[in-house]
C-alpha positions as CSV (number, residue, x, y, z in Angstrom):
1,X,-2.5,-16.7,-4.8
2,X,1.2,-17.2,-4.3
3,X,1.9,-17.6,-8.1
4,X,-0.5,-14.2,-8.8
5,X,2.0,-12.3,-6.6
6,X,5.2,-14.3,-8.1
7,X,4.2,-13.3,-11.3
8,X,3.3,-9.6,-11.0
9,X,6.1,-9.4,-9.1
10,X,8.8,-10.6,-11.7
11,X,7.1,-8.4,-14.1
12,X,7.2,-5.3,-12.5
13,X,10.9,-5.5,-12.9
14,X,10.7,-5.8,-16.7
15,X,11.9,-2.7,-18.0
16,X,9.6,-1.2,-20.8
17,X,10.7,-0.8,-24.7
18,X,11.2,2.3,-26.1
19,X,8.6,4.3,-27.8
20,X,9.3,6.3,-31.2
21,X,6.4,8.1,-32.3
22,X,4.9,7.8,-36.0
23,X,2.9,9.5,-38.4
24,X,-0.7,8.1,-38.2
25,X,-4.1,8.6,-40.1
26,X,-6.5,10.7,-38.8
27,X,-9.0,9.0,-36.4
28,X,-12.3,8.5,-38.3
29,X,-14.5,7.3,-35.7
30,X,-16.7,4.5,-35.1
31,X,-19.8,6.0,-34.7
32,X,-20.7,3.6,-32.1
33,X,-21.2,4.3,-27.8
34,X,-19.9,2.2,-25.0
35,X,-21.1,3.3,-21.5
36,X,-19.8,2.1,-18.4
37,X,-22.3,2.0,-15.3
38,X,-20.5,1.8,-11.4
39,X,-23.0,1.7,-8.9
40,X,-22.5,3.3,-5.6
41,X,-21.2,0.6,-2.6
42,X,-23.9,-1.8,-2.3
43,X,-26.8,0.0,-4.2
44,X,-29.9,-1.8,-5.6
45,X,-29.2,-2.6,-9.2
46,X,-32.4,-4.5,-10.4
47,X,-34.3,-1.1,-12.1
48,X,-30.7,-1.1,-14.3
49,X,-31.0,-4.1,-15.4
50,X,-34.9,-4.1,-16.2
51,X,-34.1,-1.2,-18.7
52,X,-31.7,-3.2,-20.4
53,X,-33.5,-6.1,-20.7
54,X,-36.6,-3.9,-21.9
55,X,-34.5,-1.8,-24.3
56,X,-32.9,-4.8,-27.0
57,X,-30.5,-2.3,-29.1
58,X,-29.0,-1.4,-25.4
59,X,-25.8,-2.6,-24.2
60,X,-23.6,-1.9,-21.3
61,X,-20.9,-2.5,-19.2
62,X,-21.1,-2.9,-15.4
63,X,-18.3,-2.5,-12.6
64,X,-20.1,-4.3,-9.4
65,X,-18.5,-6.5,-6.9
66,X,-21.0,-9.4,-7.3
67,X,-24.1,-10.4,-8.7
68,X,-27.4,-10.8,-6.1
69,X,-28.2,-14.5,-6.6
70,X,-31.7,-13.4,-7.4
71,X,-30.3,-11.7,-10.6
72,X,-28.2,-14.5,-12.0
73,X,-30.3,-16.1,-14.5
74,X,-31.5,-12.7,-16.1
75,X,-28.0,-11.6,-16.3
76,X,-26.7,-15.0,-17.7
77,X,-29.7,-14.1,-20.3
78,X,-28.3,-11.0,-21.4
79,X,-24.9,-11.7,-21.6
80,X,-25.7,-14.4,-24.0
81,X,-27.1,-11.9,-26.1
82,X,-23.7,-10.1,-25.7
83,X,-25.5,-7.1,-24.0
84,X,-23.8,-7.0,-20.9
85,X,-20.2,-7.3,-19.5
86,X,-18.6,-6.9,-16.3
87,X,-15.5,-5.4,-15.5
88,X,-13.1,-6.0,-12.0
89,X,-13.3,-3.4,-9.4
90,X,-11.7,-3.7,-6.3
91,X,-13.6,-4.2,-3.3
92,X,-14.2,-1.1,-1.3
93,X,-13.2,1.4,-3.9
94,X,-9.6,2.2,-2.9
95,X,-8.8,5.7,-4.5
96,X,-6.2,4.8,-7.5
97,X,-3.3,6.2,-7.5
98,X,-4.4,8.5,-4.8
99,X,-3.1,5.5,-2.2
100,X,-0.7,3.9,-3.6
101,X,1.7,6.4,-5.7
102,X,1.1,10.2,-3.7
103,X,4.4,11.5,-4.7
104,X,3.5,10.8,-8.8
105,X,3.0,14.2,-10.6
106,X,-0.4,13.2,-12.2
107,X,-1.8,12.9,-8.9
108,X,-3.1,16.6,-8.0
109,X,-4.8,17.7,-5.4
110,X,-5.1,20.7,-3.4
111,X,-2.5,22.1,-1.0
112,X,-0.5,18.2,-2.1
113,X,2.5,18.8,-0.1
114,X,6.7,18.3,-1.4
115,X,6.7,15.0,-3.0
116,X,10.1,13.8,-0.4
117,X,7.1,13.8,2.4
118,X,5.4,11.1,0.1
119,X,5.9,7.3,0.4
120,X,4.9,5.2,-2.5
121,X,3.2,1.6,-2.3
122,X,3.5,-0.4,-5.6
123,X,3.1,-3.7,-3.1
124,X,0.1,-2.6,-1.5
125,X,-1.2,-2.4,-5.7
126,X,-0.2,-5.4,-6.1
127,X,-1.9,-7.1,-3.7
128,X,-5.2,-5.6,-4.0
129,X,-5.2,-6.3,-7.6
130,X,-4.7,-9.9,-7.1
131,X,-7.1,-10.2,-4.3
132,X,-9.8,-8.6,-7.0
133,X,-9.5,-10.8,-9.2
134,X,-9.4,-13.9,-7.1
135,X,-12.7,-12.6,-5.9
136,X,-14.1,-12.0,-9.4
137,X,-13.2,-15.1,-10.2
138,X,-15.3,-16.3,-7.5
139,X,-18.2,-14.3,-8.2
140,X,-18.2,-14.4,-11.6
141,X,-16.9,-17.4,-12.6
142,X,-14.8,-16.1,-15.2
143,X,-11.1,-13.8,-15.7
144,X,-12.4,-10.4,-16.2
145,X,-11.7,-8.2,-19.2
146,X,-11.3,-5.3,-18.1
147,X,-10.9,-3.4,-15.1
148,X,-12.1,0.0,-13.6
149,X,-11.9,1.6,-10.6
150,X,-13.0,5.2,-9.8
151,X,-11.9,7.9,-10.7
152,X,-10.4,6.4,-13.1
153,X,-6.3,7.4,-12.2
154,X,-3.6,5.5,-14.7
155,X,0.3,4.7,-13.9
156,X,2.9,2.6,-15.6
157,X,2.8,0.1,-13.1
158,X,-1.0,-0.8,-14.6
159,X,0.1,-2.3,-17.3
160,X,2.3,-5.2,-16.1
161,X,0.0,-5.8,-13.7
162,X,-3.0,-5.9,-15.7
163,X,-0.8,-8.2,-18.4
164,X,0.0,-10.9,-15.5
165,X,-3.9,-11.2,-14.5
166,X,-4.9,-11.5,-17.8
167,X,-6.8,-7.9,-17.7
168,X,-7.2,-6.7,-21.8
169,X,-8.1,-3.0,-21.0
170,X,-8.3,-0.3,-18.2
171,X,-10.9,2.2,-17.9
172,X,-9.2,5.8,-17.6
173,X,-9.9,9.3,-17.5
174,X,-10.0,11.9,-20.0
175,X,-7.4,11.4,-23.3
176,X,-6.3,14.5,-24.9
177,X,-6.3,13.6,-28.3
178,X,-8.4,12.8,-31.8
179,X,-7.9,9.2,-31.4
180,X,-10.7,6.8,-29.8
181,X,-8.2,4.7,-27.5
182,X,-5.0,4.3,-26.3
183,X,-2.8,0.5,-26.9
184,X,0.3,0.5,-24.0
185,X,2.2,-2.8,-24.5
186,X,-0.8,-4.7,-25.9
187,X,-3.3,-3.6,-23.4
188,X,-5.9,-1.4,-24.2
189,X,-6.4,2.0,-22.5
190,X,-10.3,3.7,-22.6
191,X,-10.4,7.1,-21.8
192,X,-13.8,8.1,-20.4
193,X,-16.1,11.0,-19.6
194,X,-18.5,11.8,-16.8
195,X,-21.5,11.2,-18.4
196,X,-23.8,14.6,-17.4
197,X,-26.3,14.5,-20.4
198,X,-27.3,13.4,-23.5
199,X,-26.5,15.9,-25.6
200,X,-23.3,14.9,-26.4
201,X,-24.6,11.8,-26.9
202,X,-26.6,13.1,-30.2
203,X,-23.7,15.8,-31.5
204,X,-21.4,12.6,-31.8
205,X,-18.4,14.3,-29.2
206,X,-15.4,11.6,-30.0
207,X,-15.0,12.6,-25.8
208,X,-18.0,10.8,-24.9
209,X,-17.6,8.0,-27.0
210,X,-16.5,6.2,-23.8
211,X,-18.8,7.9,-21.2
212,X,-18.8,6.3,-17.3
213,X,-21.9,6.9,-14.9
214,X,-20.4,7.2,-11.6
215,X,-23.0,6.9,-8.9
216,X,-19.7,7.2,-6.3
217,X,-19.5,10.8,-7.4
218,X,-22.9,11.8,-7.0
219,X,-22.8,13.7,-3.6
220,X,-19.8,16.1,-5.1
221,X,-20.6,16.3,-8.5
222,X,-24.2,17.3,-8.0
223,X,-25.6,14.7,-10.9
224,X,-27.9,11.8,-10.6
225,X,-26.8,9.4,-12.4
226,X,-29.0,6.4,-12.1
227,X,-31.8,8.6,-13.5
228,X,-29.5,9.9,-16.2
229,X,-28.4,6.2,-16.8
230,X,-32.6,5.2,-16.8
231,X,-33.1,7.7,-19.6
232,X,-30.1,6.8,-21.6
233,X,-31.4,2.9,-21.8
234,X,-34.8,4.1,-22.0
235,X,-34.0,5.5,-25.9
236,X,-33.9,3.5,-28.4
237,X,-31.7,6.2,-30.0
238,X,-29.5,6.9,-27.4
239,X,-28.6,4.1,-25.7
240,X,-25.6,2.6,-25.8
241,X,-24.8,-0.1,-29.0
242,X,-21.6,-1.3,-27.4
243,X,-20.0,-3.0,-24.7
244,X,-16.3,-1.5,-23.8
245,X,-15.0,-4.1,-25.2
246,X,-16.5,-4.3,-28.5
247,X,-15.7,-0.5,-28.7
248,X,-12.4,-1.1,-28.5
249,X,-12.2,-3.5,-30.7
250,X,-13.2,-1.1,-33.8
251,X,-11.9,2.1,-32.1
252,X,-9.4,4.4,-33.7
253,X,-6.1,3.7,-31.4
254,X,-2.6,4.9,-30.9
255,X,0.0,3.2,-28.9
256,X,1.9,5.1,-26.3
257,X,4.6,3.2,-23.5
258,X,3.5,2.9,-19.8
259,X,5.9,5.3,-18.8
260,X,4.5,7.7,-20.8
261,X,0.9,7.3,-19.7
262,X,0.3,9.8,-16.4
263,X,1.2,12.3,-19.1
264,X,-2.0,12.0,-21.4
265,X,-4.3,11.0,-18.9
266,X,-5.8,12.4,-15.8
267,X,-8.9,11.0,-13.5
268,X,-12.7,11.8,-14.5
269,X,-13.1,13.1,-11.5
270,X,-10.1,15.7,-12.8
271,X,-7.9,15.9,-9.9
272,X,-8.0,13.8,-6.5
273,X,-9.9,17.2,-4.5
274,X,-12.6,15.2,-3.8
275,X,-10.7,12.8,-1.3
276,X,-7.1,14.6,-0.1
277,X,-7.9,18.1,0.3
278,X,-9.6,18.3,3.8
279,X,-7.9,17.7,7.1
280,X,-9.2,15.0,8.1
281,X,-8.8,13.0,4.8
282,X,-4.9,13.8,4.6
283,X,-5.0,12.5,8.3
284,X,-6.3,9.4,7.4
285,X,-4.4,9.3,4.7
286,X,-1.7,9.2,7.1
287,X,-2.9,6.5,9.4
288,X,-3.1,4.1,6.3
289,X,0.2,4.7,5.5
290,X,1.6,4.3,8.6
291,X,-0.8,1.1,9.2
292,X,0.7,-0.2,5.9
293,X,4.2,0.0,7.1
294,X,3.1,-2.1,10.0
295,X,1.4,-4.6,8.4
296,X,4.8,-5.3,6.0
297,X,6.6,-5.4,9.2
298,X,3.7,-8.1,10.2
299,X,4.0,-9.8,6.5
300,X,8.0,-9.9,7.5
301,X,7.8,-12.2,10.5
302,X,5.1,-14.5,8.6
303,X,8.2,-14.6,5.7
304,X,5.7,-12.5,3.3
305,X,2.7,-15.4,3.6
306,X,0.3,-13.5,2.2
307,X,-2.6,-16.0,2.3
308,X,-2.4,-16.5,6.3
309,X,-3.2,-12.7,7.0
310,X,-6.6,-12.9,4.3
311,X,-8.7,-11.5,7.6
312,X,-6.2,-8.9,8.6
313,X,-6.5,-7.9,4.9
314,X,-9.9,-7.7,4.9
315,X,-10.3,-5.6,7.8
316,X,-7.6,-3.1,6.2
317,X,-9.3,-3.2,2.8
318,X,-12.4,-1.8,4.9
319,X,-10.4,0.9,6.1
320,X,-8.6,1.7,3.1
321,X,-11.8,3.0,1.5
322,X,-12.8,5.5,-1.2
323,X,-16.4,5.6,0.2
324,X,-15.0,6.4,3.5
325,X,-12.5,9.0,2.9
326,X,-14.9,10.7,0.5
327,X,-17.2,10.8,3.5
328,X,-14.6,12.6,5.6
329,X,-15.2,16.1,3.5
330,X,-19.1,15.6,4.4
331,X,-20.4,18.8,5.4
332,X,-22.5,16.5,8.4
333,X,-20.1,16.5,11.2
334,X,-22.2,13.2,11.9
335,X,-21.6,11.6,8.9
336,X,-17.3,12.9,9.3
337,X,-17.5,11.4,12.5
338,X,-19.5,7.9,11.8
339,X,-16.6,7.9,8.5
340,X,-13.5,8.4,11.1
341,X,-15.0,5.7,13.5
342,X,-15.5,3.2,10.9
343,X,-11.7,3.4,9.7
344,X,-10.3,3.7,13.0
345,X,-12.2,0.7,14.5
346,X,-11.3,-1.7,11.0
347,X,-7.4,-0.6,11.4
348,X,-8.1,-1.5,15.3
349,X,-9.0,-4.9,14.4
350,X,-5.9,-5.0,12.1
351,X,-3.7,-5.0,15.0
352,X,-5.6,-7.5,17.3
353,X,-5.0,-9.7,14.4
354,X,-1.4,-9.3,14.3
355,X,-1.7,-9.7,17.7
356,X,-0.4,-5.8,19.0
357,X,-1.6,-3.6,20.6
358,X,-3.1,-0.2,18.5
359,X,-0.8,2.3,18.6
360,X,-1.9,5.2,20.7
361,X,-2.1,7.8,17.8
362,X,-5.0,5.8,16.0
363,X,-7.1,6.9,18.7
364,X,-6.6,10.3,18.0
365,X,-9.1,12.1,16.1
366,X,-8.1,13.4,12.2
367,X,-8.8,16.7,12.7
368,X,-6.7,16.7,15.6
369,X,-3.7,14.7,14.0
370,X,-0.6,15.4,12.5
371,X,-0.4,14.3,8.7
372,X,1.8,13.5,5.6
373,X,4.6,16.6,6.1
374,X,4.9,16.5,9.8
375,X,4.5,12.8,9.8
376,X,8.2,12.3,7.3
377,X,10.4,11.5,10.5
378,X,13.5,9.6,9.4
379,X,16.8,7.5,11.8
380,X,19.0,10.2,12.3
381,X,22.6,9.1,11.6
382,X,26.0,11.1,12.7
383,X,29.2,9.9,12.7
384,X,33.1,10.7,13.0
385,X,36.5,9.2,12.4
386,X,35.6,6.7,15.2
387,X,32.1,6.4,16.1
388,X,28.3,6.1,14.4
389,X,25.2,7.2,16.3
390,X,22.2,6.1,15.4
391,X,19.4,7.7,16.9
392,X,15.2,6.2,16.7
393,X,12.4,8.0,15.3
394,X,9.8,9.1,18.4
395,X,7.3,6.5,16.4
396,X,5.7,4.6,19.5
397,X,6.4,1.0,20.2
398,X,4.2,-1.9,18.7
399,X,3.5,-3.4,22.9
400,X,2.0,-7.1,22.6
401,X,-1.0,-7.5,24.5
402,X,0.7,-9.8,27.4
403,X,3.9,-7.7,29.0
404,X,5.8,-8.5,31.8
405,X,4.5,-7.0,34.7
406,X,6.0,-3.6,35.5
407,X,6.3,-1.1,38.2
408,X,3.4,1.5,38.2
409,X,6.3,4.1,37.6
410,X,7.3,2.6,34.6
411,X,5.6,4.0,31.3
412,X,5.8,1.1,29.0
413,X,6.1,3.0,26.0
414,X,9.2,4.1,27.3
415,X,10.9,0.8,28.7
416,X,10.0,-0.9,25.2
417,X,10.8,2.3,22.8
418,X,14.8,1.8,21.0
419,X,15.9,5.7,21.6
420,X,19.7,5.4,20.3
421,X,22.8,2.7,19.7
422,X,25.9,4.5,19.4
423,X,29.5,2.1,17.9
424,X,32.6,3.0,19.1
425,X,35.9,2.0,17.8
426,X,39.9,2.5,18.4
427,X,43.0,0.0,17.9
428,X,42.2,-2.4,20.5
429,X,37.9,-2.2,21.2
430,X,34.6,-2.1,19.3
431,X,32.4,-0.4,22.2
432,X,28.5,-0.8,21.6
433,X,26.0,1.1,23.9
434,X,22.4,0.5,23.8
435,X,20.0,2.9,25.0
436,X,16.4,2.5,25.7
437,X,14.3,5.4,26.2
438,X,13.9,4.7,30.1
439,X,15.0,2.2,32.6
440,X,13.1,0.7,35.4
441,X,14.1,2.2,38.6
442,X,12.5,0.7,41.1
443,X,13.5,-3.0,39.9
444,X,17.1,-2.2,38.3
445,X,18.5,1.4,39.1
446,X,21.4,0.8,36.5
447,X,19.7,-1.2,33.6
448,X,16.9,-2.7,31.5
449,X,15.9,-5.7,33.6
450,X,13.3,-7.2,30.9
451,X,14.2,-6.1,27.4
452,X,16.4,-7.7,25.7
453,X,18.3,-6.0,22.4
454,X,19.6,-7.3,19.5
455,X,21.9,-5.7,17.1
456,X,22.8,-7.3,13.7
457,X,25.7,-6.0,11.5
458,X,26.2,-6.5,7.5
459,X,30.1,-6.1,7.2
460,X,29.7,-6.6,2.9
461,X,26.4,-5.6,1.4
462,X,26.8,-8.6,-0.2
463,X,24.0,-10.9,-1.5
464,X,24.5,-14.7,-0.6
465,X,27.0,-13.4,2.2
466,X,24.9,-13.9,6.2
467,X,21.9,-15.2,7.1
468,X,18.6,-13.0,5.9
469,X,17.0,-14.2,9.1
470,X,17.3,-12.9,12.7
471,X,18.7,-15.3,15.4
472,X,16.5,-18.1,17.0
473,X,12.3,-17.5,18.0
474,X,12.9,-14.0,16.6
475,X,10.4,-12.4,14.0
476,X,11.5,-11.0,10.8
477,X,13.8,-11.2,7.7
478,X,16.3,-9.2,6.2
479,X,17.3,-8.2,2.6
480,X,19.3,-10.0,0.8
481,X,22.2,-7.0,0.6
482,X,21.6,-6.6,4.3
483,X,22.0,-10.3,5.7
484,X,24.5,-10.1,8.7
485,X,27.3,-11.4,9.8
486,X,27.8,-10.5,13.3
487,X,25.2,-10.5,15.5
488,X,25.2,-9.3,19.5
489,X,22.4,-10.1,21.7
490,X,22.4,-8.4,24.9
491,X,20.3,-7.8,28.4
492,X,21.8,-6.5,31.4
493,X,23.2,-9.5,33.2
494,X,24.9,-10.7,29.5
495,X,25.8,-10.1,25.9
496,X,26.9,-12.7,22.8
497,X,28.8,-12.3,19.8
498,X,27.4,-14.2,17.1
499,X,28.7,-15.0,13.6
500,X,26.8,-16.4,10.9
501,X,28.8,-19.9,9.7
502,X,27.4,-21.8,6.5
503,X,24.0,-23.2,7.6
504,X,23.8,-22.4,11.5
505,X,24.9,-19.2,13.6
506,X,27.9,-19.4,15.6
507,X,28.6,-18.3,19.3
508,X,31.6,-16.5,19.3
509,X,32.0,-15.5,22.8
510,X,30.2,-14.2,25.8
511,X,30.8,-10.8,27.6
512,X,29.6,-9.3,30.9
513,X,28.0,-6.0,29.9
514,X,28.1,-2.6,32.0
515,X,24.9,-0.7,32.8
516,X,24.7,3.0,34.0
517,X,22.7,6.3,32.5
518,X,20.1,3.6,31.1
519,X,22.2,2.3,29.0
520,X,24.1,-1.5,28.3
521,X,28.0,-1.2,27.4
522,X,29.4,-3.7,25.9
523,X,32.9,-3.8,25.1
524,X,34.1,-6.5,22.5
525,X,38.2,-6.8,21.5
526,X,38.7,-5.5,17.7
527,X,40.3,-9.5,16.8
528,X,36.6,-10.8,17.4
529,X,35.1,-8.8,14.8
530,X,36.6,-8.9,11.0
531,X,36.1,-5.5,8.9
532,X,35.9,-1.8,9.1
533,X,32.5,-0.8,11.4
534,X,32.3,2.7,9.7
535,X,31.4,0.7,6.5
536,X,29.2,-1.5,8.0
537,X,25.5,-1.8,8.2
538,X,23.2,-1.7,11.5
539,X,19.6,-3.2,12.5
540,X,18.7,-3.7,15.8
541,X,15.3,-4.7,17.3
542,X,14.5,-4.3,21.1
543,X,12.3,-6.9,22.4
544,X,10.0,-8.4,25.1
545,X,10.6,-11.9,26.3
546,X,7.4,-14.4,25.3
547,X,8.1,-17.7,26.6
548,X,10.9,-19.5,24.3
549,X,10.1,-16.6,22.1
550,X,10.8,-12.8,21.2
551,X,7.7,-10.1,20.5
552,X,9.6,-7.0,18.5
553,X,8.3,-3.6,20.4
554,X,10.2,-1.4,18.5
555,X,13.3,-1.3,15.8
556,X,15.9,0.8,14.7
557,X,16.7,0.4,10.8
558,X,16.4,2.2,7.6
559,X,13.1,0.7,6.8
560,X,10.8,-2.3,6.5
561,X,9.4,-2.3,3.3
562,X,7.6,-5.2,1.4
563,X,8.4,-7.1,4.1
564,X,12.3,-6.8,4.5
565,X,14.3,-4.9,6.9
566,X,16.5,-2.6,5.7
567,X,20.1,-2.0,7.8
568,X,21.5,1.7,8.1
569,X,24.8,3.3,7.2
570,X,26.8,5.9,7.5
571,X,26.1,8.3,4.1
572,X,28.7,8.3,1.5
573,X,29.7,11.5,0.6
């Protein structure tokens, strides 16, 4: 698995060749039909396959997750006879691009709001495309050849992707255009069409050439498409001579560049309606991406060890579901509510497994919830000749399951929340104060008696300058540009000045800190601390003591993404 993600990542960085269009022939045509068949999630495929088996001219490709063992020897039968092919499709139906890539252009939907208030996740992608092959691979016994995935959506990214898992062509939607097929850096793009009758089938429509019966559809389109698929392998006439990838093969193609695709192409399904427009889809849309943002944080303190967290993927991949949000626009308020349920108690189990406690909005019901525009709440920095304030986003904190005991006063979202670090700075001083978003009275009327804060400083943005990971039994890792230098570590009784030093962290000195108005002072001489601190970068992590080690409630820091954390600076003008 590690080598899968290695590889697609090295090649997503591979910037694409340029494309210089050229006179061509005109398309021709093969003449031919390839249909592709995805059944809906977990549907009974045996009458499918008896009409192929009784129809000989028949061919067709199939998109399923695996094959009942009942089944196998027929369908080893008929793909010896080159009548039938299967095609990846990740598990769960996770709505491409939809998911991943919101702020692209091509992905339209209804009342989509700005694209600043949309977050991108090529990881996420990545890992779900490895994790369907690997079970592909396992089912099948074989590297697929294709892949598809409804409705069909295209990007760029695709196309390295596809190249690194071996993947020769992606089934897509519609292609505006006289030609039969699309070539994009040697991998084959097939643009198909809902298949709604077979009329089209006997006037010859280049559009239909590649046609897709997509039982996942059914319930908004209004079109039954197993029967439609029944009577298509039923005629002898009709039914389909070609697999995808023998239609490809003889099909009239152009080549356009990756970048270029979102341009010519759009889903089957037309737009992404069907799964973003409603309330309580773009609030589950939300969740997802928050969750996500958690789990990298997660992937971070396991140093991006994808192949521990398989289960806590699992349980995400069952809430990141096309199936699921689809169901969300039911008209049956039962079937809405069974839909929300199901995807709040997966992403529930998500957190038990990286051993936190669910964060209190998950509980609260989509049609209630705030979504993707309200949701884009950023670090707010300000800063003057001699100071930067860094103030925390309201975002709850991530509470472990076992917490120091606490006064009933207390509100432990509050003593573990990160509100604000403000760095001060004249001739003599650096002055750091650290503010949680309550103390605990009753235990310490001046300060913070359990937390303990951490604040980590790059003085370079310099790669192969500091240490990328956090001092001793913390969690976490940084970027490379973002490694630190200094680090202080402070509770109410003390605070340390570290300094990374080749291989090992150095103890510079040791301060006694001040507490009042919630917050810890700490006052450290400018001739301890090399640089200027209006150029430097800030991360700092709030955390609750755990024996010899440190469980991270909250942070404050530009981002974790892909695993890394991210430090924050003042804006350059």
């Amino acid at each position: 698995m590690k080598n899968i993600f290695v590889g697609i990542i090295l090649i997503l960085f591979l910037k694409f060749a340029a494309y210089s269009s050229t006179a061509a022939p005109t398309p021709t045509g093969f003449g031919g039909q390839a249909a592709l068949w995805l059944p809906d999630e977990n549907s009974e495929i045996n009458e499918v396959i008896s009409a192929l088996e009784e129809n000989k001219n028949a061919k067709l490709t199939v998109s399923v997750f695996s094959i009942p063992a009942n089944m196998e020897q027929r369908i080893k039968i008929l793909e010896n006879e080159n009548r039938i092919e299967f095609a990846m499709r990740l598990p769960y139906d996770p709505v491409l691009p939809l998911f991943y890539y919101p702020s692209s252009d091509s992905v339209l939907w209804e009342n989509k709001p700005s694209t600043a208030s949309l977050t991108d996740n090529p990881y996420f992608f990545m890992l779900r495309m490895a994790d369907a092959k690997e079970k592909f691979q396992k089912n099948f016994k074989k590297t697929p050849s294709g892949f598809s995935n409804p409705p069909g959506g295209i990007l760029y990214d695709y196309i390295p992707i596809a190249k690194s898992l071996g993947i020769k062509w992606i089934a897509a939607g519609p292609f505006a255009s006289a030609y039969e097929a699309v070539v994009s850096s040697g991998i084959y793009i097939a643009p198909f069409s809902i298949f709604k009758s077979t009329e089209a089938v006997e006037t010859g429509d280049k559009r239909t050439i590649f046609t897709v019966i997509d039982e996942t559809l059914d319930k908004k389109t209004g079109i039954d498409s197993r029967k439609l698929l029944l009577s298509l392998l039923s005629d002898p006439d009709k039914a389909p001579s070609l697999t995808v990838s023998e239609a490809l093969e003889v099909a009239d193609s152009t080549e356009i560049p990756p970048a270029q695709l979102s341009a010519y192409f759009m889903p089957w399904s037309e737009n992404y309606n069907f799964w973003a427009r409603q309330k309580q889809q773009d609030a589950a849309l939300t969740v997802l991406k928050k969750v996500r943002i958690d789990i990298s944080g997660h992937l971070n303190s396991i140093y991006g060890d994808v192949s521990v967290a398989k289960n806590l993927f699992e349980e995400f991949y069952a809430a990141e579901s096309g199936p699921k949000l689809l169901a969300l626009s039911d008209t049956d308020v039962s079937a809405v509510g069974e839909a929300e349920h199901e995807i709040q108690t997966a992403l529930v189990n998500v957190y038990r497994l990286m051993e936190k406690n669910p964060p209190s909005w998950l509980f609260t019901s989509f049609s209630e919830m705030q979504t993707w525009t309200a949701d884009r709440e950023e670090v707010k920095i300000s800063s003057g000749p001699d100071y930067i304030l860094l103030q925390n986003t309201l975002q709850p904190p991530a509470l472990p399951e076992h917490l120091p005991k606490l006064p009933r006063s207390a509100d432990p979202a509050k003593i573990w929340k990160l509100e604000a670090i403000k760095v001060q700075w004249n001739d003599s001083d650096i002055i750091v104060s650290i503010k949680p978003s309550q103390i605990e009275p009753r235990w310490n009327p001046d300060g913070i008696s359990r937390a303990v804060i951490d604040l980590y400083i790059d003085i370079n943005q310099r790669v192969k300058a500091g240490f990328s990971k956090p001092l001793e039994n913390r969690d976490g890792k940084f970027f490379p540009t973002d490694a630190w230098e200094y680090a202080i570590t402070a509770d109410t009784r003390k605070a340390e000045l570290f300094m990374a030093s080749s291989l090992k962290t150095k103890k510079l000195e040791t301060f006694g800190p001040t507490t009042g108005g919630g917050e810890i002072l700490i006052k450290i001489p400018r001739t301890a601390m090399k640089g200027n601190p209006a150029l430097w970068g800030y991360a700092a992590m709030i955390m609750s003591p755990a024996g010899k080690n440190f469980h991270i409630t909250d942070m404050l820091c530009s981002s974790v993404e892909k695993g890394y954390i991210y430090s924050l600076r003042i804006p350059r003008k």
